[in-house]
MDTraj code that builds the backbone (N, CA, C; nanometers):
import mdtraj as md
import numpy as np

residues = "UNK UNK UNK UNK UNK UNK UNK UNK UNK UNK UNK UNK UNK UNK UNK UNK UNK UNK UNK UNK UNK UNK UNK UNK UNK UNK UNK UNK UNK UNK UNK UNK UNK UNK UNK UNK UNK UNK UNK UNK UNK UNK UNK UNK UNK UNK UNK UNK UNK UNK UNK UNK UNK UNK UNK UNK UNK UNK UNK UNK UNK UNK UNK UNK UNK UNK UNK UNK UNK UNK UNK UNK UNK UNK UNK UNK UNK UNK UNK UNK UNK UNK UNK UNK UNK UNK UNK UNK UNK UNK UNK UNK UNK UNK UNK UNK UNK UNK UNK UNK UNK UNK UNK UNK UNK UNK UNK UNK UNK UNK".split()
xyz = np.array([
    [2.3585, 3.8185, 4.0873],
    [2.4125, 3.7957, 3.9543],
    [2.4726, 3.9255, 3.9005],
    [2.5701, 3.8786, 3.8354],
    [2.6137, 4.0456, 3.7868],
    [2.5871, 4.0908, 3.6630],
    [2.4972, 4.0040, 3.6098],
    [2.4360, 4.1019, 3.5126],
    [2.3061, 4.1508, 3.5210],
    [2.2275, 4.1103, 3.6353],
    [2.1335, 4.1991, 3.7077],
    [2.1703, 4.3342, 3.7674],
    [2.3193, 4.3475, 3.8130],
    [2.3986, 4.4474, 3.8752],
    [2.4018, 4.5369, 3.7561],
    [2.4792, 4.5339, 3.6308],
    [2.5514, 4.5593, 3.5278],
    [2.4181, 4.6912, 3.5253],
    [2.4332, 4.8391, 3.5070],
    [2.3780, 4.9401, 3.4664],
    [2.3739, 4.9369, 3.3466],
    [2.4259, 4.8953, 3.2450],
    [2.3733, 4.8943, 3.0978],
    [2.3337, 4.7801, 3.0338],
    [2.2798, 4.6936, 3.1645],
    [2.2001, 4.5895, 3.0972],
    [2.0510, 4.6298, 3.1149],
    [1.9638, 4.6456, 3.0192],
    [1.7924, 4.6342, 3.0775],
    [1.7496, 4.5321, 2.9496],
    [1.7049, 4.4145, 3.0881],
    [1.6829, 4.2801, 3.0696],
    [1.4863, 4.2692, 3.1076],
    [1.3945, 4.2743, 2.9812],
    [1.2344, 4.2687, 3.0528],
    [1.2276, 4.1118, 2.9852],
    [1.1125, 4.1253, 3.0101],
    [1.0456, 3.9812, 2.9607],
    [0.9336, 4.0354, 2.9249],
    [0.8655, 3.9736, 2.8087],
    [0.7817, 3.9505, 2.7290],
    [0.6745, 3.8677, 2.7872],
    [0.5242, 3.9143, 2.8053],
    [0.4175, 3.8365, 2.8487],
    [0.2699, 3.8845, 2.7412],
    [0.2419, 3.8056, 2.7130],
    [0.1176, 3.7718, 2.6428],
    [-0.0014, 3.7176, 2.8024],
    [-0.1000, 3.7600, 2.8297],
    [-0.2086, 3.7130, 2.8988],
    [-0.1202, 3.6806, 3.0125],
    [-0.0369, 3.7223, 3.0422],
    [0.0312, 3.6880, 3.1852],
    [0.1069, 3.5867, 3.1471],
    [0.1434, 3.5456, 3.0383],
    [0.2188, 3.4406, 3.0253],
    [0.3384, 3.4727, 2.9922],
    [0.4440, 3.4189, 2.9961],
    [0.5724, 3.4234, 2.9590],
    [0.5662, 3.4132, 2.8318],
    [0.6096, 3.5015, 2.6883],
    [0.6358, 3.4376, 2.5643],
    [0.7941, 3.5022, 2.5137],
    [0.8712, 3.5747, 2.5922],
    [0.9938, 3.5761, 2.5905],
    [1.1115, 3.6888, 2.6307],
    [1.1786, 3.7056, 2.5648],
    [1.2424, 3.8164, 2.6590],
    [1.3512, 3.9076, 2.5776],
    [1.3363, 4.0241, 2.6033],
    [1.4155, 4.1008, 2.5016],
    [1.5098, 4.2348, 2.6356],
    [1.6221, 4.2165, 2.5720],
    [1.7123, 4.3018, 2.6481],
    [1.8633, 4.3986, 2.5581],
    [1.9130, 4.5273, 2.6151],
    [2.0215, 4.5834, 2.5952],
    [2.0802, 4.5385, 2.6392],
    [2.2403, 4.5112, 2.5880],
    [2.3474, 4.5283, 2.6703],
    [2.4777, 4.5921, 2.5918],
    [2.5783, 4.6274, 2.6314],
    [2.6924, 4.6852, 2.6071],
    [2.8095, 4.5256, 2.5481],
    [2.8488, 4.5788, 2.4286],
    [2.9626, 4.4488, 2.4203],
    [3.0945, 4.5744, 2.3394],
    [3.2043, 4.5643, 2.3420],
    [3.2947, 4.6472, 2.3254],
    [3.2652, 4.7602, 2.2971],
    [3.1861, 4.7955, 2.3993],
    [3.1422, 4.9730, 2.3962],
    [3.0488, 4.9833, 2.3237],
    [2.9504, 4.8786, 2.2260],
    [2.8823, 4.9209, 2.1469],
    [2.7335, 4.8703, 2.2515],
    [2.6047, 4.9871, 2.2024],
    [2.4837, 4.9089, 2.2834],
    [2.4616, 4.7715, 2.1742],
    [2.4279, 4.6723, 2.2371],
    [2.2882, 4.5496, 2.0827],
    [2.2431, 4.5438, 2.2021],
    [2.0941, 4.4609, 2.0703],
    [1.9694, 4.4554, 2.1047],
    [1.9961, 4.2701, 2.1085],
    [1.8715, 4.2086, 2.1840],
    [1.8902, 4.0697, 2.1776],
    [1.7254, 4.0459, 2.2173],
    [1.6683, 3.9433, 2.1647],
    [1.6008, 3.8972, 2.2015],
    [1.4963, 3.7140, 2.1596],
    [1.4288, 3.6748, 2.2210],
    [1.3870, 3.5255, 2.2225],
    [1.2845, 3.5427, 2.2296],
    [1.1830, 3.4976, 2.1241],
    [1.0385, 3.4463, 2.1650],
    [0.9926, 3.2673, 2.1467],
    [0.9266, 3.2540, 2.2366],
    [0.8826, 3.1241, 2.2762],
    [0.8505, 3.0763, 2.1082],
    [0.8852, 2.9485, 2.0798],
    [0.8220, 2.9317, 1.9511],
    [0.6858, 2.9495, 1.9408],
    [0.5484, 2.9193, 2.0542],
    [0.4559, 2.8959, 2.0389],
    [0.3701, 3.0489, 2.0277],
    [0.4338, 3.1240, 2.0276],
    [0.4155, 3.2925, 1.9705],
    [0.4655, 3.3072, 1.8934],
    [0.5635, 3.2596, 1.7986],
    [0.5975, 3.2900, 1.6696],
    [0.4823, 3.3147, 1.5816],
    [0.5184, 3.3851, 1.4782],
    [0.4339, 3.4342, 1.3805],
    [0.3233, 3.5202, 1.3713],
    [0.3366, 3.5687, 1.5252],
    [0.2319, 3.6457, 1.5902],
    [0.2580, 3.8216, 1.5808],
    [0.3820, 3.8525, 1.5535],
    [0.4490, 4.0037, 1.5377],
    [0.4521, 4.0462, 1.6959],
    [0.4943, 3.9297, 1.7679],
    [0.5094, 3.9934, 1.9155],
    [0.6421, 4.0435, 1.9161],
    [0.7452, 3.9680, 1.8160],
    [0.9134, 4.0361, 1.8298],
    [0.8892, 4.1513, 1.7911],
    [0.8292, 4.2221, 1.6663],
    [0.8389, 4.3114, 1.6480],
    [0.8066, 4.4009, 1.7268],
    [0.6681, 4.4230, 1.7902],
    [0.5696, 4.5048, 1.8756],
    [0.6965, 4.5049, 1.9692],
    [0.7390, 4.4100, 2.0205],
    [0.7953, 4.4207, 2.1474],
    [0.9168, 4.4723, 2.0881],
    [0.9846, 4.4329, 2.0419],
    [1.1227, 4.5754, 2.0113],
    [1.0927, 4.7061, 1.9314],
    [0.9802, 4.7107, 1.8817],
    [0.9219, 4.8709, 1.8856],
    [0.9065, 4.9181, 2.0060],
    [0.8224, 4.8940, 2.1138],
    [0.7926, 4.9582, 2.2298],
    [0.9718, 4.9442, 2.3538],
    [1.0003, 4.8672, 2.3392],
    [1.1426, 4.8380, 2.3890],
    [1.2207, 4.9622, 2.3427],
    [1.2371, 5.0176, 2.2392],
    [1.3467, 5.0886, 2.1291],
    [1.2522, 5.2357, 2.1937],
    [1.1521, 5.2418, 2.2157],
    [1.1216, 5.4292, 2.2833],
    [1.1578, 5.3857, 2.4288],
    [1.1863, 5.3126, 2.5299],
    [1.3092, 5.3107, 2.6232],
    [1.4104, 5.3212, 2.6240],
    [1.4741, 5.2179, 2.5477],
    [1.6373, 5.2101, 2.5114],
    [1.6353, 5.3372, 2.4106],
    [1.6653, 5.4532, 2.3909],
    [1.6930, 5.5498, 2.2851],
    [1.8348, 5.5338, 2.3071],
    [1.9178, 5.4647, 2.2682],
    [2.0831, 5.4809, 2.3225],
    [2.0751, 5.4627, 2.1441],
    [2.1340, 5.5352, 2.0518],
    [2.1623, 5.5321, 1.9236],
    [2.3498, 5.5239, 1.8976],
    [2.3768, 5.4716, 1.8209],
    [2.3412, 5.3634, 1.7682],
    [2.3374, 5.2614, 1.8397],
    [2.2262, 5.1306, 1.7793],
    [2.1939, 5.0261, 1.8628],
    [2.2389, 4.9055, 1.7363],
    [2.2921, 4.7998, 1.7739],
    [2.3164, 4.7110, 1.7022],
    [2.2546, 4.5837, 1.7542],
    [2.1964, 4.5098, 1.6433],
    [2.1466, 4.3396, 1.5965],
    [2.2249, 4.2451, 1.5605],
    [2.2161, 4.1197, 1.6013],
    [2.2968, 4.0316, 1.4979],
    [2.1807, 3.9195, 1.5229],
    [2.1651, 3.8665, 1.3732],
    [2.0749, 3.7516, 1.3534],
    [2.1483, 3.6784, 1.2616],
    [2.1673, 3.5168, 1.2804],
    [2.2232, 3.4363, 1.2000],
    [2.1178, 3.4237, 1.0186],
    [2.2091, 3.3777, 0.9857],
    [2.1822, 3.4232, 0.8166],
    [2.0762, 3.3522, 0.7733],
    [2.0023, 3.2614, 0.8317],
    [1.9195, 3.2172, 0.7782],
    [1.7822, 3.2517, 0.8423],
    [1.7632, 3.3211, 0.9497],
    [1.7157, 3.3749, 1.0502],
    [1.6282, 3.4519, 0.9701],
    [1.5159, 3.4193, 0.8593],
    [1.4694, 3.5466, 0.7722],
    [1.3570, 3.6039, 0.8674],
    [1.2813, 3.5255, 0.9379],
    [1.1964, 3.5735, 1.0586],
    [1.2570, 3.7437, 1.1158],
    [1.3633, 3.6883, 1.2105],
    [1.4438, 3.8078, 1.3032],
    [1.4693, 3.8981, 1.2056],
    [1.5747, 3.8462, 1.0798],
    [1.6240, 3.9469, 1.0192],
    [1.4917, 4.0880, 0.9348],
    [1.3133, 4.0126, 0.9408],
    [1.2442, 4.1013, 0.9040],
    [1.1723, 4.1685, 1.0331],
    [1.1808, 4.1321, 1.1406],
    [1.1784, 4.1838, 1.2200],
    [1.2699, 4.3492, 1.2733],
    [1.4059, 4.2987, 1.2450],
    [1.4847, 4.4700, 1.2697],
    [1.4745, 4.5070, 1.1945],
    [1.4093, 4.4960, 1.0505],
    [1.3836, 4.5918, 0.9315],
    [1.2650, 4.6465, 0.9361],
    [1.1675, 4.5953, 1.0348],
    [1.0640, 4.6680, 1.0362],
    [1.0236, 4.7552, 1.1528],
    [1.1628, 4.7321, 1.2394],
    [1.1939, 4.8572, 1.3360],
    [1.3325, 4.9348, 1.2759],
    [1.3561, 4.9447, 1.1713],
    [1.4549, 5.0490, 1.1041],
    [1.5524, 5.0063, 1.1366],
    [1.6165, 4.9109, 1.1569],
    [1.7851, 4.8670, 1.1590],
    [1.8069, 4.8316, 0.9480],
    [1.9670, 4.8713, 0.9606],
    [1.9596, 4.8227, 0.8220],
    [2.0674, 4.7585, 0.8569],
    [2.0795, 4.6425, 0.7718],
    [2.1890, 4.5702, 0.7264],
    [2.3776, 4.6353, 0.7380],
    [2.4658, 4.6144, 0.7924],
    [2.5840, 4.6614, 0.7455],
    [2.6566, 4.5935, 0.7203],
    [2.6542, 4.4272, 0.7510],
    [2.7809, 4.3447, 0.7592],
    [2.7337, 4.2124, 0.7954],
    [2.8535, 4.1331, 0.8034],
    [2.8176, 3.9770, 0.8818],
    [2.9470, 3.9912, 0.9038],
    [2.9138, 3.8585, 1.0317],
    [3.0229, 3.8070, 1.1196],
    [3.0193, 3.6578, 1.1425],
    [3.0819, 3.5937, 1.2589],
    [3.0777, 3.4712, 1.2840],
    [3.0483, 3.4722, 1.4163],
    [2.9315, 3.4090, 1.4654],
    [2.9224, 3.4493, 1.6141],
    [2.8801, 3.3278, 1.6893],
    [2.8670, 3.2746, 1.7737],
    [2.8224, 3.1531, 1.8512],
    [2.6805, 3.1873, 1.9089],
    [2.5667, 3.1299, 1.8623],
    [2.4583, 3.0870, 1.8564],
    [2.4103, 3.0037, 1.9670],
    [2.3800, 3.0450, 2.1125],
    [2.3467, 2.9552, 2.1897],
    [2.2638, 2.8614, 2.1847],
    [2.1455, 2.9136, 2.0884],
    [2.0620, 2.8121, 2.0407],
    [2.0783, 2.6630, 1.9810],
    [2.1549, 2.7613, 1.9090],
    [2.2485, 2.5854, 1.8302],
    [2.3751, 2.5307, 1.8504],
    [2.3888, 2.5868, 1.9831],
    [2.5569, 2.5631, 2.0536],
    [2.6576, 2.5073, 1.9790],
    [2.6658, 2.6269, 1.8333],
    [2.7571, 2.6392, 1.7509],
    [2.8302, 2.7759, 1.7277],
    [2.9097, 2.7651, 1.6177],
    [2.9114, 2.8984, 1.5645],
    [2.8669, 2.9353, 1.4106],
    [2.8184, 3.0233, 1.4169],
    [2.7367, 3.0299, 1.2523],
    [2.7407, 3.1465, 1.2109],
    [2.7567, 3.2184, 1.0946],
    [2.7863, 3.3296, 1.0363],
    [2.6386, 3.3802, 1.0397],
    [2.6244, 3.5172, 1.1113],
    [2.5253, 3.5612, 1.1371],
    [2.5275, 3.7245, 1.0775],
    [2.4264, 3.8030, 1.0822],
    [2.4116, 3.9106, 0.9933],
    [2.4142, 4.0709, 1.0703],
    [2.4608, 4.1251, 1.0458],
    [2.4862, 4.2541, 1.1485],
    [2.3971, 4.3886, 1.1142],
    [2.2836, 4.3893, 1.2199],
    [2.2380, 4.5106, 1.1241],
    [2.2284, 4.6329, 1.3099],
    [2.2074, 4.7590, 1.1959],
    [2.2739, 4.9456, 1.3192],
    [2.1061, 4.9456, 1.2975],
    [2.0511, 5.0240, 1.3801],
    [2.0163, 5.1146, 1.4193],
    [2.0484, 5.2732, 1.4787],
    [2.0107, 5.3774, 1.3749],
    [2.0986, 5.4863, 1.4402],
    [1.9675, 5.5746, 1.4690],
])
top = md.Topology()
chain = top.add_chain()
for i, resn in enumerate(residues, 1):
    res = top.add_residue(resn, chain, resSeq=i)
    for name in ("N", "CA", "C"):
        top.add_atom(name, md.element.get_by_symbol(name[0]), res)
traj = md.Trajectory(xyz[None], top)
């Protein structure tokens, strides 16, 4: 696959007790690094996104790092605020989740 190939992708997964609960990765999109990541619903509410893109973010040190979470997303969006991303903007971005497109929220990390 070539984004297993791709050098500025680092793609881990997320495990609770050996279990799969989701997966958080870098990658490069017009020269800029973002951050991305999915947790299983059935770990929601647990502060595993957070923990896990705190400990993720002292690997990836590539500054600035950019987020995008759709706007209603208040979960995610308190999640990169409580690893220091702030807010700069919104956009319109396609949401695989909801195999739409939905105006989503842009926040830096520097």
């Amino acid at each position: 696959m070539k984004l297993l190939e791709d050098p500025t992708v680092n793609n881990q997964t997320i495990t609770i007790d050996n279990i799969i609960a989701g997966s958080i990765a870098k990658f490069v999109m017009n020269g800029e690094a973002e951050i991305t990541y999915w947790i299983d619903r059935n770990f929601w509410g647990q502060g595993i996104a957070t923990k896990a893109l705190k400990e993720f973010l002292t690997v990836e040190t590539v500054r600035p790092i950019f987020g995008r979470v759709a706007f209603d997303n208040f979960a995610s969006q308190k999640v990169l605020e409580k690893c220091g991303f702030v807010k700069i903007g919104s956009d319109k971005g396609f949401a695989n989740a909801r195999q739409a497109e939905t105006e989503e929220f842009i926040y830096k990390l520097t």
